[in-house]
C-alpha positions in Angstrom: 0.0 0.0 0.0 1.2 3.6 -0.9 1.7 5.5 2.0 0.6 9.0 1.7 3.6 11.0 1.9 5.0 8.5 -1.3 1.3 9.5 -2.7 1.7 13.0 -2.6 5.6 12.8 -3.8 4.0 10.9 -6.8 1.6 13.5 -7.9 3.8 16.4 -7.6 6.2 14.9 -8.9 3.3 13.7 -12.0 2.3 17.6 -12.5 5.4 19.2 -12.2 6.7 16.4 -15.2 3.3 17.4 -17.4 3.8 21.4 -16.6 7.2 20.9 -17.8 6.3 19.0 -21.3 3.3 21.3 -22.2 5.0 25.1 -21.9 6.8 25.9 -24.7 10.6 26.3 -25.0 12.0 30.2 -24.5 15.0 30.5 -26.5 17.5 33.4 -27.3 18.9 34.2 -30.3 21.2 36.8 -31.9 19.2 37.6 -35.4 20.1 40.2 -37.6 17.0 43.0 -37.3 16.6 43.1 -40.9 15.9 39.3 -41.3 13.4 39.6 -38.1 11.7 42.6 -39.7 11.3 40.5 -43.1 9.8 37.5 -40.9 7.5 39.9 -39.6 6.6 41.3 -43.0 6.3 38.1 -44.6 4.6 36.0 -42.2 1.9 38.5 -41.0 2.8 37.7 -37.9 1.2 39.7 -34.7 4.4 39.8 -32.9 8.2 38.5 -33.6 7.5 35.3 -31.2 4.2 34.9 -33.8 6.0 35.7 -36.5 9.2 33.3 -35.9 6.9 30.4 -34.6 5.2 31.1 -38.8 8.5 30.9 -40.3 9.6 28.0 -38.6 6.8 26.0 -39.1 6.8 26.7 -42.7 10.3 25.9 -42.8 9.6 22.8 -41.6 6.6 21.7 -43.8 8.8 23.0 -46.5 11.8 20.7 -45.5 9.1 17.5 -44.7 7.7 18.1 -48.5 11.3 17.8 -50.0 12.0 15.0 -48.1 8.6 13.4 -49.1 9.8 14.6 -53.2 13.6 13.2 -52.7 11.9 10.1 -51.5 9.6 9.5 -54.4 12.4 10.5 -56.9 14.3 7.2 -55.7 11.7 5.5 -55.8 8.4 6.8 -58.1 4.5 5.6 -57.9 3.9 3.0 -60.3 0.4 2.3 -61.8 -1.0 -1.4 -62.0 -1.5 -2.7 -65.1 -5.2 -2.7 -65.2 -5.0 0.7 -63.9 -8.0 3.0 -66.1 -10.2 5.9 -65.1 -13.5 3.7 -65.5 -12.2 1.1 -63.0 -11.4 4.1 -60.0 -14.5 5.7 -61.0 -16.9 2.3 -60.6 -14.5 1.9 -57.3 -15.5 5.6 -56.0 -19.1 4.6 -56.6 -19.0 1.4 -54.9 -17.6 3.2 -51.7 
């Protein structure tokens, strides 16, 4: 059985671990002004904290999407054989 004191270590212990994994991450960085001010004027961002979280995320989808393309280069989609437009269409219908 859990003694009390073990209890209460447990759930503090429990939040302080979830409070730590949902806040987000402060960082510092030494940007020049004028790339900050085009992220600002690019993005539409409300603030630069806005604005940088924009450009990073679109910097990542970016990155994910040429991984996606690099990875189809080397290796492309191939059609079946009995692959025609009346066969997906009768395939759409039936779903």
């Amino acid at each position: 059985m859990i003694e009390f004191f073990e209890y209460d270590f447990f759930i503090r212990y429990l939040i302080v671990f979830l409070i730590t994994k949902i806040t987000d991450m402060k960082v510092t960085a030494l940007l020049p002004e004028e790339m900050i001010n085009e992220v600002r004027k690019f993005s539409g961002g409300k603030n630069i904290t806005e604005s940088l979280q924009i450009a990073l995320s679109d910097y990542v989808q970016r990155q994910k999407l040429k991984k996606a393309i690099k990875k189809l280069k080397q290796s492309p989609l191939e059609f079946s054989k009995d692959f025609t437009a009346e066969n997906i269409r009768r395939i759409n219908r039936e779903l």
